[in-house]
C-alpha positions in Angstrom: 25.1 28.4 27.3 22.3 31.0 27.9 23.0 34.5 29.4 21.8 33.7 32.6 23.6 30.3 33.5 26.7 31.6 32.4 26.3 35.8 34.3 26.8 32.9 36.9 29.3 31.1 36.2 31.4 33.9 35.3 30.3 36.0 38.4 34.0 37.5 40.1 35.0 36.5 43.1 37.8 35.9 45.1 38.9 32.2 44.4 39.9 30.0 47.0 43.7 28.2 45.9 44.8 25.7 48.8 44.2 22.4 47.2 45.3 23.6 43.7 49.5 23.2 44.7 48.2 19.5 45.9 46.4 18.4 42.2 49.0 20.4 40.0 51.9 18.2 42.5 50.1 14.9 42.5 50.1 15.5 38.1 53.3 15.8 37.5 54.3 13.1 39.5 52.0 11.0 37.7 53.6 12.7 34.7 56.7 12.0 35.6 56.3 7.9 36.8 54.8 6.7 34.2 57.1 7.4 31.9 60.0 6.2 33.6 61.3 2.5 34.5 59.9 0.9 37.3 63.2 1.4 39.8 63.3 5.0 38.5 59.6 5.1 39.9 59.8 3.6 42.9 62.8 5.8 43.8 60.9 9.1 43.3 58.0 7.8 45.0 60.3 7.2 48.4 61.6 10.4 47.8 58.7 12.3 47.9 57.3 10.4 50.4 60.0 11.3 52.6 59.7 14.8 51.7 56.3 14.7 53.0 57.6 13.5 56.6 59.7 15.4 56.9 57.5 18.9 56.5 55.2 16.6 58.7 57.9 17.4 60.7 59.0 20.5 60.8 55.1 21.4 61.0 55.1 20.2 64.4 57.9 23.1 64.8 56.4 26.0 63.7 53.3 28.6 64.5 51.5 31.4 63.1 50.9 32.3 59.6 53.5 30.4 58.3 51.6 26.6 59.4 49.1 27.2 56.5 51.4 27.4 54.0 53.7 24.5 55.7 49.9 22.5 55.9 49.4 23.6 51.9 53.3 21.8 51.5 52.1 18.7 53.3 49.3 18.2 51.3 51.3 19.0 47.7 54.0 16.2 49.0 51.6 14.0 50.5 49.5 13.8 47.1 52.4 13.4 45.1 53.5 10.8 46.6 50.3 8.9 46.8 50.4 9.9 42.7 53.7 8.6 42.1 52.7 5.5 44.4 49.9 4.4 41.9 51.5 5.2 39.2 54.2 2.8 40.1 51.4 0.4 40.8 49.8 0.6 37.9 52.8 0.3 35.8 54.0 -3.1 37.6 50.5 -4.1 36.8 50.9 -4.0 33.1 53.6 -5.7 33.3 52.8 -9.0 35.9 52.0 -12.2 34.7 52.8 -14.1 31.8 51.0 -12.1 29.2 53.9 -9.5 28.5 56.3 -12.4 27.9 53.7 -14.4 25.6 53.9 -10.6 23.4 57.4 -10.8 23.6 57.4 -13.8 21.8 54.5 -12.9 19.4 52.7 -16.2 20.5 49.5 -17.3 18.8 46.5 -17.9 21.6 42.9 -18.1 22.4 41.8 -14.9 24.9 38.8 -14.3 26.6 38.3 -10.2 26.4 35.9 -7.9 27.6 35.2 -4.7 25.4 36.2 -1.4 27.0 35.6 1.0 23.8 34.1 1.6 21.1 35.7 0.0 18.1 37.2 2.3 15.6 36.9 1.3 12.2 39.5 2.6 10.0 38.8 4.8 6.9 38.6 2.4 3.5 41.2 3.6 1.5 40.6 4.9 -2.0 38.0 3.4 -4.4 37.4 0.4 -1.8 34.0 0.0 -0.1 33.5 -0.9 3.6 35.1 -1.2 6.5 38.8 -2.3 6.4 40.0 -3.1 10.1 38.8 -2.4 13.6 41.1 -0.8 16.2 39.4 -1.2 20.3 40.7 -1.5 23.4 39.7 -3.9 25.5 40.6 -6.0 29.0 41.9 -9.7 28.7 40.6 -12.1 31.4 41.4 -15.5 30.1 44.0 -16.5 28.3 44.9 -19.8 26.8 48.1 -20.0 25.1 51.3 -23.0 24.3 49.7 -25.5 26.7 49.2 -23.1 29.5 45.7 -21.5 30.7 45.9 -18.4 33.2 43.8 -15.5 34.6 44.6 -11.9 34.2 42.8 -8.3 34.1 45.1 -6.9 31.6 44.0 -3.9 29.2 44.9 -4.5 25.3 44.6 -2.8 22.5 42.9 -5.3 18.9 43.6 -4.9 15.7 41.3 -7.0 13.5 40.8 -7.4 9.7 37.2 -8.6 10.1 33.7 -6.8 10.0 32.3 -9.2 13.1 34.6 -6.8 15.3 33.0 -3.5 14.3 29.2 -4.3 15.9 30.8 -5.0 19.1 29.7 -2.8 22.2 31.6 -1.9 25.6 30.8 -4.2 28.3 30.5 -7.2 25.7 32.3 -10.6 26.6 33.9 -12.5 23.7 36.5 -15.2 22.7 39.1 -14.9 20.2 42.1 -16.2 18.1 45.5 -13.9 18.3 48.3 -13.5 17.5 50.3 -11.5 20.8 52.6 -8.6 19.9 54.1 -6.4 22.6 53.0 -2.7 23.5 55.4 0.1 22.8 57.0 0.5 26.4 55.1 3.4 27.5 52.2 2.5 26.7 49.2 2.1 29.0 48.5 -1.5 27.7 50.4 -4.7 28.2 50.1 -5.7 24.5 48.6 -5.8 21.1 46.5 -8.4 19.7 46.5 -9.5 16.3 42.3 -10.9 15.6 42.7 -13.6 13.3 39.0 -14.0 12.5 36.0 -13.1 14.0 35.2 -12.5 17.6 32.4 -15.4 19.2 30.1 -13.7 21.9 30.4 -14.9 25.6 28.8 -12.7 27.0 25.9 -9.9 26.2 26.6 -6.4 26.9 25.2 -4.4 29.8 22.2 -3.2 29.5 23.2 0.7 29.6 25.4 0.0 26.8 22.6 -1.6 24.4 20.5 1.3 25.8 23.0 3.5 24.6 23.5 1.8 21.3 20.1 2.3 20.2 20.4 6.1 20.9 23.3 6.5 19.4 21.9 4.9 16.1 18.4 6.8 16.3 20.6 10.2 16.5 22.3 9.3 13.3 19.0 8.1 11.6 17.5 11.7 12.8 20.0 13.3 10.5 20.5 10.7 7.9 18.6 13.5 5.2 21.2 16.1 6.3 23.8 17.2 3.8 26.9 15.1 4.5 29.0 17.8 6.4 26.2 18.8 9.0 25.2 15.0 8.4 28.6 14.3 10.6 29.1 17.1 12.5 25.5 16.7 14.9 26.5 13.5 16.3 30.2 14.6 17.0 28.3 17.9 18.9 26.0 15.9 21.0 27.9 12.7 21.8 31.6 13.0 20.0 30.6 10.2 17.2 33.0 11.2 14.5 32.1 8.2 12.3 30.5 9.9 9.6 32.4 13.5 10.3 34.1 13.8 6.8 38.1 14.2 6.7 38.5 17.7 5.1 35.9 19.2 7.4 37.6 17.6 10.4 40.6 19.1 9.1 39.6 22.6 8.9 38.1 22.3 12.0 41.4 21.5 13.2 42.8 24.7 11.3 40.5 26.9 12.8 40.5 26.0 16.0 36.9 24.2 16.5 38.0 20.6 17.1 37.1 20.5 21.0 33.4 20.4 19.8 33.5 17.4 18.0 35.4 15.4 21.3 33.1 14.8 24.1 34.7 17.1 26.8 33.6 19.3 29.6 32.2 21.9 27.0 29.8 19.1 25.7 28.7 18.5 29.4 28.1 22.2 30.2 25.9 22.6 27.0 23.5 19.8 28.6 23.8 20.9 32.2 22.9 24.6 31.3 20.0 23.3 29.6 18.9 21.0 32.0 19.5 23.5 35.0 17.5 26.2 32.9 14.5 23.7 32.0 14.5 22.6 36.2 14.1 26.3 37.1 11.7 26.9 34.5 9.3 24.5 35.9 9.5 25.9 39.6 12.1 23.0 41.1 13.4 24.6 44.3 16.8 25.7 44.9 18.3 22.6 46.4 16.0 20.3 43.5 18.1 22.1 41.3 21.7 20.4 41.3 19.8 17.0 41.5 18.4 18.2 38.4 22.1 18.6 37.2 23.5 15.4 38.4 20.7 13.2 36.8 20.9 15.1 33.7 24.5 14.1 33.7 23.8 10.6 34.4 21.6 10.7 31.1 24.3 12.2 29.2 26.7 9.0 30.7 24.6 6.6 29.3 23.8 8.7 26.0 27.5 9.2 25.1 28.5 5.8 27.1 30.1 5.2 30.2 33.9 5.1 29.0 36.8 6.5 30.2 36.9 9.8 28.5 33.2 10.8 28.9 33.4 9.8 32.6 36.4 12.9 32.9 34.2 15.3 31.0 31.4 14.2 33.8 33.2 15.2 35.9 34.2 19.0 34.7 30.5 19.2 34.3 30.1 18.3 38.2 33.0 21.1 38.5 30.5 23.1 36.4 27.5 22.3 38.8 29.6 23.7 42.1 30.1 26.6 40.5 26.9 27.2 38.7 24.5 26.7 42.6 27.5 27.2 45.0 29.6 30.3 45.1 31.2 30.6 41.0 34.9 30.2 41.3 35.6 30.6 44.7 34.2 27.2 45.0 34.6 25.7 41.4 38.4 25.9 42.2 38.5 23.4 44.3 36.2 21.8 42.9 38.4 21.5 40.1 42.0 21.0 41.9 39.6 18.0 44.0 38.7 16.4 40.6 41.8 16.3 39.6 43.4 15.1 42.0 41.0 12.1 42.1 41.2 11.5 38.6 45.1 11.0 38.6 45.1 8.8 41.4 42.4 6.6 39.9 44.5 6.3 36.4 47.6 7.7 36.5 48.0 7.0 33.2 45.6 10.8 32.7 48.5 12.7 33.2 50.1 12.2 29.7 46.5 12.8 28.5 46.5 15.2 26.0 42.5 15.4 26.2 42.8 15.3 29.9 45.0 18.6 29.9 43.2 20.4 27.0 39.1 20.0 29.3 40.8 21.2 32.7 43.0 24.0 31.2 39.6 25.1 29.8 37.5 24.4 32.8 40.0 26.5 34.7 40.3 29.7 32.3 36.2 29.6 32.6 36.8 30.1 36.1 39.4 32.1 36.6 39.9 34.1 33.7 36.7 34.4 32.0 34.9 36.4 35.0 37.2 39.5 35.2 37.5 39.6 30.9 33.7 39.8 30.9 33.4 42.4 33.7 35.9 44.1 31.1 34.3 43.3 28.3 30.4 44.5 29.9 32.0 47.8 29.8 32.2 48.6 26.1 29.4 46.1 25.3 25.7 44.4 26.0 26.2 41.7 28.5 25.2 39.0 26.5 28.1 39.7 23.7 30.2 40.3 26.3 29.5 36.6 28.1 29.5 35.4 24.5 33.2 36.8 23.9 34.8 36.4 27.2 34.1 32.7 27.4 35.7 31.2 24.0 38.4 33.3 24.6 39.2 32.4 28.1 38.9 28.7 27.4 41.1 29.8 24.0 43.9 31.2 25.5 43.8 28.7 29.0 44.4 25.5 26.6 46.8 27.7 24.0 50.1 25.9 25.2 49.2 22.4 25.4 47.3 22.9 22.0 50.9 24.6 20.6 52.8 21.0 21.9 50.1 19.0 19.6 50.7 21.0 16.5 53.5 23.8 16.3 51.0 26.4 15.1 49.0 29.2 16.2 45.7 30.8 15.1 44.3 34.1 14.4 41.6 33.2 13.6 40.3 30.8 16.2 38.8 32.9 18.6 36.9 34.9 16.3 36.1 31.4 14.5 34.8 30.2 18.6 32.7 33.5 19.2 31.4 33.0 15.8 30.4 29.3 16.1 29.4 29.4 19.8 26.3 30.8 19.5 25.0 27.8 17.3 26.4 25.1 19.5 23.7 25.1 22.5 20.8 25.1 20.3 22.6 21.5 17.4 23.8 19.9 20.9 20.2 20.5 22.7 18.0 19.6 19.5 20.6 16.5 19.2 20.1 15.2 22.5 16.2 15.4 21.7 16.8 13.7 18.8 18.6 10.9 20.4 16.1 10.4 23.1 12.9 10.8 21.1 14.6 8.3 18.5 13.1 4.8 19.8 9.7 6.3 20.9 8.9 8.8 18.5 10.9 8.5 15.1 9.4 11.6 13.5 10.0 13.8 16.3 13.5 12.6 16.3 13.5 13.6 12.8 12.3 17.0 13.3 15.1 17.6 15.8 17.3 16.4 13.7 16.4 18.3 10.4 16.5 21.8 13.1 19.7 20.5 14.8 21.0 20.6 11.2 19.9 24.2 10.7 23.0 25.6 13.2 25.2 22.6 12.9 25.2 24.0 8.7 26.0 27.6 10.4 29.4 26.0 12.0 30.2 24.1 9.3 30.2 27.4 7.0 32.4 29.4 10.6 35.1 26.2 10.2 35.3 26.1 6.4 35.6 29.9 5.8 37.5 30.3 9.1 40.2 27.4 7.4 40.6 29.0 4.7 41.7 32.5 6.1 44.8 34.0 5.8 46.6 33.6 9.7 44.5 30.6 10.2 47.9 28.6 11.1 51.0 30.5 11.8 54.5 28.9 12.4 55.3 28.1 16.2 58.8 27.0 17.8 58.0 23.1 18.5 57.8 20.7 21.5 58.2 21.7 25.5 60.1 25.0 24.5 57.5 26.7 21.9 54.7 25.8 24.8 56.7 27.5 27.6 57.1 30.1 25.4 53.4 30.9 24.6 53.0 30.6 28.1 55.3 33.0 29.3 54.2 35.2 26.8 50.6 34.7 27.6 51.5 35.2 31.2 53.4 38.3 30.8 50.7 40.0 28.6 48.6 39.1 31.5 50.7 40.4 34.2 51.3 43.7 32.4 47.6 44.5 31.3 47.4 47.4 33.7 50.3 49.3 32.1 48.7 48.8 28.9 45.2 50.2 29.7 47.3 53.3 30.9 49.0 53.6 27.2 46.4 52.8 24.9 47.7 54.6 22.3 50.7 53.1 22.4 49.2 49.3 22.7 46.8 49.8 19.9 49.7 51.3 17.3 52.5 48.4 18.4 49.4 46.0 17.6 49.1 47.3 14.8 52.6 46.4 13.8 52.8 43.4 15.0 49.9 42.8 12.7 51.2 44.0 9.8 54.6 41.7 10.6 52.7 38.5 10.9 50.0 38.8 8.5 52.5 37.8 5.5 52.9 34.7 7.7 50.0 33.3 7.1 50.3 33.4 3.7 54.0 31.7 3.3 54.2 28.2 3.5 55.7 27.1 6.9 57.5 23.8 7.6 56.5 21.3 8.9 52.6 22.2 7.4 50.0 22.3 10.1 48.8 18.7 9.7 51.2 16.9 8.3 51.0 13.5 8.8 53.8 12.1 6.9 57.2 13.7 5.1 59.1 12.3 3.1 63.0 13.4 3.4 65.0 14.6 0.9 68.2 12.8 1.9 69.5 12.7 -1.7 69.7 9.3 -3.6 67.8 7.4 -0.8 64.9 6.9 1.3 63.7 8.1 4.5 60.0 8.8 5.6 58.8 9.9 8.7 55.1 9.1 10.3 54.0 11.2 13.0 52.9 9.6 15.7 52.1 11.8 18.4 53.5 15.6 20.1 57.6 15.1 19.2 56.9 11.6 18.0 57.3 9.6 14.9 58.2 6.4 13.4 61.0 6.6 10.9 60.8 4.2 7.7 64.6 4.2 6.3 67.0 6.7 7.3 68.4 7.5 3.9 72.3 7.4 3.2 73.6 10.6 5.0 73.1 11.3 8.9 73.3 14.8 8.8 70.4 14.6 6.2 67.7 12.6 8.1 68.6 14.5 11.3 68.3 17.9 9.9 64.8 16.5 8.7 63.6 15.2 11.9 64.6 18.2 13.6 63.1 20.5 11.1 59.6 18.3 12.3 60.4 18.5 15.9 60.7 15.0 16.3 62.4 14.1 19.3 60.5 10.5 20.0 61.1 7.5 17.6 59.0 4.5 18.9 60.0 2.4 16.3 62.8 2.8 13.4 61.7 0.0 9.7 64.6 -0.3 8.0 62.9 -2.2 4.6 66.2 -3.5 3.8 70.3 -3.3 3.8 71.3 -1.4 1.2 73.5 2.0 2.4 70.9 4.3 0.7 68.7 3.1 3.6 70.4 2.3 6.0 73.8 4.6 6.3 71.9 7.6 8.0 70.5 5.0 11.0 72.9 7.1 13.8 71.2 10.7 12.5 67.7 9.1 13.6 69.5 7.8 16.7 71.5 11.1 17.7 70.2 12.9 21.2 66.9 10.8 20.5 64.7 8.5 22.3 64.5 5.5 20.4 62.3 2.3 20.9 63.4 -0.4 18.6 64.5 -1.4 15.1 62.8 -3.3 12.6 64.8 -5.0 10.0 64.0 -7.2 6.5 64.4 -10.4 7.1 67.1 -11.1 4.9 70.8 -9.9 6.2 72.0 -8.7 2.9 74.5 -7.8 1.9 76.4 -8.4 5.1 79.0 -5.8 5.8 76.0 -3.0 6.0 73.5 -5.7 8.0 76.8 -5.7 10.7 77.0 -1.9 11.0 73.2 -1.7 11.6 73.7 -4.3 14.3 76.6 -2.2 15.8 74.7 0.9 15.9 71.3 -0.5 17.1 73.6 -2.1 20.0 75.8 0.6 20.8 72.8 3.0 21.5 71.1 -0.2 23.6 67.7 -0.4 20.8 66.4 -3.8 20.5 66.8 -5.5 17.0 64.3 -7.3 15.1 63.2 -8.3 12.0 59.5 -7.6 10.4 57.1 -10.2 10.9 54.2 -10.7 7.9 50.8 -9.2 8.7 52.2 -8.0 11.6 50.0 -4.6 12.5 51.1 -2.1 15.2 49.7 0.9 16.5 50.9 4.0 17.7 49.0 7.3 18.9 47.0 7.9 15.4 49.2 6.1 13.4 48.6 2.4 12.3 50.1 -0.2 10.0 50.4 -3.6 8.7 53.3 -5.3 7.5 52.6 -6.5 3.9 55.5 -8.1 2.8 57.8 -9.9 2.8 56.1 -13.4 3.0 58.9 -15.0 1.1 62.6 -14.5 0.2 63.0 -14.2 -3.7 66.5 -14.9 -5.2 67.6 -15.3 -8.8 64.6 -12.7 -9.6 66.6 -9.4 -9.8 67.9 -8.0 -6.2 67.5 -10.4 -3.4 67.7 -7.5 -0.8 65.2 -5.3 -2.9 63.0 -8.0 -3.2 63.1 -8.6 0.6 62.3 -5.4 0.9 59.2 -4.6 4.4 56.3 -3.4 2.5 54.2 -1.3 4.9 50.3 -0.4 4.8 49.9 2.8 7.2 46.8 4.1 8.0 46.5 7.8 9.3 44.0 10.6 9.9 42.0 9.3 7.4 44.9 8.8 5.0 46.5 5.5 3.4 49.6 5.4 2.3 51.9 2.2 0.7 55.5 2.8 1.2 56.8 -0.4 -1.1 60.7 -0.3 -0.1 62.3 -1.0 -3.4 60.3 -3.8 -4.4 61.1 -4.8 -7.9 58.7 -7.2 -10.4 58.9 -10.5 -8.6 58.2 -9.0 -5.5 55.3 -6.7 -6.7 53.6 -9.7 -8.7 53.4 -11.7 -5.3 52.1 -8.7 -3.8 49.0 -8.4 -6.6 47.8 -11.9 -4.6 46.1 -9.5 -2.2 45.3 -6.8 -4.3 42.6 -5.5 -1.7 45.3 -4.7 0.4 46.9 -2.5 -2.0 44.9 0.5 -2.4 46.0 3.5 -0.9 45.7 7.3 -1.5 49.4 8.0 -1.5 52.5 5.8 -3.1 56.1 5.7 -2.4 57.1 4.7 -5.4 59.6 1.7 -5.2 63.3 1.8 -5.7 63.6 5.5 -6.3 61.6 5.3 -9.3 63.5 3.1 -11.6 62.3 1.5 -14.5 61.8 -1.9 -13.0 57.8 -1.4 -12.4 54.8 -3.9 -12.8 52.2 -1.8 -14.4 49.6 -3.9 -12.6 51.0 -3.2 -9.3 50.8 0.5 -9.7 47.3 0.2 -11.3 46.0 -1.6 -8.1 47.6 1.0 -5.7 45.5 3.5 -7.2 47.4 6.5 -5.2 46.2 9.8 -6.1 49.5 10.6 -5.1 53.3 9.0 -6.0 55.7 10.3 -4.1 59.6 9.6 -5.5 62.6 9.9 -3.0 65.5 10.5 -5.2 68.7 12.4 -5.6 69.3 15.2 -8.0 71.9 13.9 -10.8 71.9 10.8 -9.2 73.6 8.7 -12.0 71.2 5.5 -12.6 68.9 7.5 -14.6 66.0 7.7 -11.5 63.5 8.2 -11.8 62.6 6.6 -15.5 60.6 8.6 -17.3 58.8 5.1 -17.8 57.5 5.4 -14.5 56.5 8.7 -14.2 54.6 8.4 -17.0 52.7 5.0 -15.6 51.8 6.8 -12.2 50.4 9.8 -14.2 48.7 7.6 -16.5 46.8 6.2 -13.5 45.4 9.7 -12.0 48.2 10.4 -9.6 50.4 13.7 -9.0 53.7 13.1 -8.8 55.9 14.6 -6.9 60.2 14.1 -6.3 62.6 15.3 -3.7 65.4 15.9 -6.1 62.6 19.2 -7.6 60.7 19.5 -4.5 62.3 19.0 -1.6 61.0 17.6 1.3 57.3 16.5 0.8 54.7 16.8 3.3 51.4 14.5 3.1 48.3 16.5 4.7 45.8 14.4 6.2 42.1 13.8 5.1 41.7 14.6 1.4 44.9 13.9 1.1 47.0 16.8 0.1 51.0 17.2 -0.7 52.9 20.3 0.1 56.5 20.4 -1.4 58.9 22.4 0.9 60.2 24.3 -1.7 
């Protein structure tokens, strides 16, 4: 943002606060409702709707000062109410009709959908070319299914295998073949659907989609000569199109705190609307021309960046950004915000568990209320344009700091230096890609031009993120979940609070600095657990299995649980996890099944999947008992069966038969999982013997992965062929030190080694830590 636009957008004044106690209310009650049952809901809702009467009330009672801030009361009950309200609403939506029972019973049927996102197509793993599943969302509006046909508007999330499902655009009718699987239960869609071929069109999409389509595809054609790293980084500027953003760099952008500029968020918006604001003035509009100005050139970034959910709430904070750019900075842009807000969560309640929905107001907010007064401060020491260019990256920095902390127990030191470095070059790639895109079906070599210069800074933040990655404090260890964020808050807050005392004592502010420097500095050169990251860890539990998946802030899906239950809980609370959606125990034996009531102790848990085969009994039983005594739902794996949860994704690969009298039944019934995360593949094969890994080898394209649990602890009983199709760069061996049956073999080391991978074991390592993107392992010790 130029010097000008944003002198007024962080000009100080006196903000105006009254509606903010009625959006921060109407939040949490959306917060809170939607992840509770239905009755739970619908209690709270009655209670604070009472609440509200009765301040109604006692405002009738009183006079004087004291009726604005019994008025301000009203409003914060009244809106969280109507919050709560549709938020019970919308839950009882999801869950009318006969769809959610059809999911229950994993029924196969014929659905008429209508896109609602972009599909996602998952990274190919490892030396395999192409595109190997979709992942959209999309709205079912027909559904024909065991002799029944019925009518819904039920949103769904599709997992399909084939390529027809990655060309498809929002808006687009279609008809398909599924198989129904049901949502995890706090989800914000009824089910999952299971694409067994390809999609057939019904219906075209709008035409501001297929407008949007084609300049989407000329903006990546404009930079198709770019190196590959500025190559994927313009479109994720301009219009948040990762597709071609490579892994590692997206990693170290997460590492050094740059990630918001690759999501399409309020920062995006207020890029496009400074420029267009600037360009109106320029040519002489009039005052009041000049939000029109704004609005339309939002309505073009709509359709440029398409009209789904998430770039409608970045919209918007740039209409936030338009009252308080024309109309009075943030004594205006408060409410402003607090209004937006509040409309937002009554529209989808659902918002409120929105990470991204947190992270763009949080920002939006420190711009208006923080970023004014650090500039003033800042103008005093130096020129005003530095000073603008400082106070807003940290403002937005330090306003979104907790909620980022939550995602990923980690701070940075280097990540507002790494945003005042990078922000200069993010007006000009952003403006140049938007010329790019819009020049691209009228004038191809002007939208090649733009894109060669958009490349020019894009090159410069690639070189901030990589360097800034790579720095010494670029991710220091952070107490995890709810407490670590209330923490950074309340330190935040009181560094805040007492920055008059330490203007007074500079001497003694710079010098404790200075030691608190020197303390931490080693930090960021230690290893810390878990690794900022990490998106899977396997335990060391001793002679067993147990891996964990992260799927979300405190959340992860457990794969075996390992003999001991002290050792997988000390594990998962060593990660932070404190949400299991979904526990896959591969099969019976005690080494992975003994530690089930560690994974189960003071934690949330969703379900349990099981191998299909219930042997040996006496250990089948005791899961049973557990899984019952702590009221989780019991089932066994289904083949091909694919689920996803937050990033994570998988597909049940095995097994498709039950093999006896071919070494161990119950290791040969073992669940075979493909899991798909940030960019990462890994196999985790159970303990799979030969009979069970030459049936696998009939789908060898389903094999490849980047990372290997290597089956049965590492024994000797491997099929060469098996490990040669996996192709993991990485074999990763849960095993126990002295363990007695000679695991690993040295057989099998040498096999995975022979075929390119690093091998790595819990009984030398300890816990083991897969990074995604390239991928890396980090041992624990």
């Amino acid at each position: 943002m130029s010097a000008p636009a944003s002198a007024e957008l962080l000009e100080a004044d006196r903000p105006d606060l009254r509606l903010l106690p009625s959006a921060v209310a109407a939040w949490l009650a959306a917060l809170a409702v939607v992840a509770l049952p239905v009755r739970l809901g619908l209690a709270l809702t009655a209670v604070l709707a009472a609440t509200a009467g009765a301040l109604g009330v006692r405002l009738l009672q009183r006079r004087g000062a004291r009726r604005g801030t019994a008025l301000v009361l009203l409003a914060a009950g009244a809106c969280a109410a109507a919050a709560a309200g549709s938020a019970v609403a919308r839950v009882v939506a999801l869950h009318a009709g006969p769809l959610p029972g059809l999911s229950e019973q994993r029924a196969v049927a014929t659905v008429d959908l209508v896109v609602t996102g972009d599909p996602r197509a998952r990274r190919p793993a490892a030396g395999v070319p192409g595109v190997e599943g979709v992942v959209l969302r999309a709205r079912v509006e027909r559904v024909q299914a065991r002799g029944a046909v019925f009518g819904t508007r039920l949103p769904v999330v599709v997992l399909a295998a084939d390529h027809g499902w990655a060309g498809l655009l929002p808006s687009q009718h279609v008809r398909a073949t599924v198989r129904l699987a049901p949502a995890e239960p706090d989800a914000d869609v009824t089910a999952l659907l299971d694409a067994r071929g390809p999609p057939t069109e019904v219906g075209p999409p709008w035409l501001l989609q297929r407008v949007a389509a084609r300049l989407r595809a000329g903006l990546r054609d404009s930079v198709s000569a770019l190196p590959p790293d500025p190559r994927g980084l313009v479109p994720g500027l301009v219009v948040g199109d990762t597709t071609n953003l490579p892994a590692d760099l997206e990693e170290d952008f997460r590492r050094a705190g740059l990630t918001h500029l690759v999501a399409v968020s309020g920062a995006n918006v207020a890029v496009v609307l400074a420029a267009v604001l600037l360009t109106a003035r320029w040519v002489g509009l009039r005052a009041r021309a000049v939000p029109l100005a704004g609005v339309l050139g939002l309505a073009g970034f709509v359709v440029l960046a398409r009209p789904e959910p998430s770039v409608l709430r970045a919209t918007v904070m740039g209409l936030v950004a338009v009252v308080a750019l024309t109309r009075g900075g943030r004594r205006r842009g408060l409410p402003a915000l607090s209004s937006a807000v509040l409309l937002l969560v009554l529209v989808d309640p659902f918002l409120a568990r929105s990470a991204g929905f947190a992270l763009s107001v949080l920002a939006t907010a420190g711009l208006l209320v923080l970023a004014p007064g650090w500039r003033t401060a800042f103008a005093r020491v130096l020129p005003g344009r530095l000073a603008d260019a400082l106070a807003v990256p940290a403002a937005a920095q330090v306003a979104v700091a907790p909620v980022l902390v939550l995602l990923n127990p980690s701070i940075s030191l280097v990540s507002i230096p790494a945003n005042l470095l990078a922000a200069p070059a993010v007006p000009p790639a952003t403006v140049l890609g938007v010329v790019a895109a819009v020049t691209g079906p009228v004038a191809p070599w002007l939208a090649e031009v733009a894109g060669r210069l958009a490349g020019v800074p894009a090159a410069w933040i690639v070189l901030v993120g990589r360097t800034a990655a790579q720095a010494p404090g670029a991710a220091l260890g952070w107490p995890t979940g709810l407490a670590g964020a209330a923490l950074l808050a309340g330190l935040l807050l009181a560094l805040g609070l007492s920055t008059p005392v330490l203007r007074r004592h500079r001497g003694w502010t710079a010098g404790v600095l200075v030691v608190l420097l020197v303390a931490v500095s080693p930090l960021g050169l230690r290893p810390r657990w878990p690794p900022p990251g990490w998106v899977a860890v396997v335990c060391d539990v001793g002679q067993g299995d147990a891996v964990v998946l992260a799927a979300g802030p405190a959340s992860a899906v457990v794969v075996d649980a390992g003999p001991d239950p002290d050792a997988v809980d000390r594990c998962l609370r060593d990660l932070g996890v404190r949400r299991v959606p979904l526990v896959v125990l591969t099969h019976f034996h005690a080494d992975h099944v003994e530690g089930l009531p560690g994974v189960l102790r003071g934690r949330a848990v969703g379900a349990v999947e099981v191998s299909p085969l219930a042997e040996p009994d006496d250990e089948a039983a005791r899961v049973r008992a557990w899984a019952a005594a702590a009221g989780v739902p019991l089932a066994p794996a289904s083949l091909d069966e694919q689920r996803v949860v937050g990033p994570l994704s998988w597909r049940v690969l095995w097994p498709a038969r039950l093999i006896h009298g071919e070494g161990s039944a119950p290791n040969n019934a073992s669940v075979v999982l493909r899991v798909e995360t940030a960019g990462t593949v890994l196999l985790l094969s159970g303990d799979v013997e030969l009979a069970a890994q030459r049936a696998l080898l009939a789908r060898p394209e389903l094999l490849r992965a980047d990372v290997l649990k290597v089956a049965h602890h590492g024994s000797r009983v491997q099929l060469a062929a098996f490990i040669e199709a996996v192709g993991a760069r990485a074999a990763l061996v849960s095993v126990g030190a002295d363990n007695g049956y000679g695991h690993p073999a040295r057989s099998t080391l040498d096999l995975a080694t022979a075929n390119g991978a690093l091998v790595l074991r819990t009984d030398e390592h300890g816990d083991l830590a897969v990074l995604g993107g390239s991928p890396r392992v980090v041992p624990r010790r």
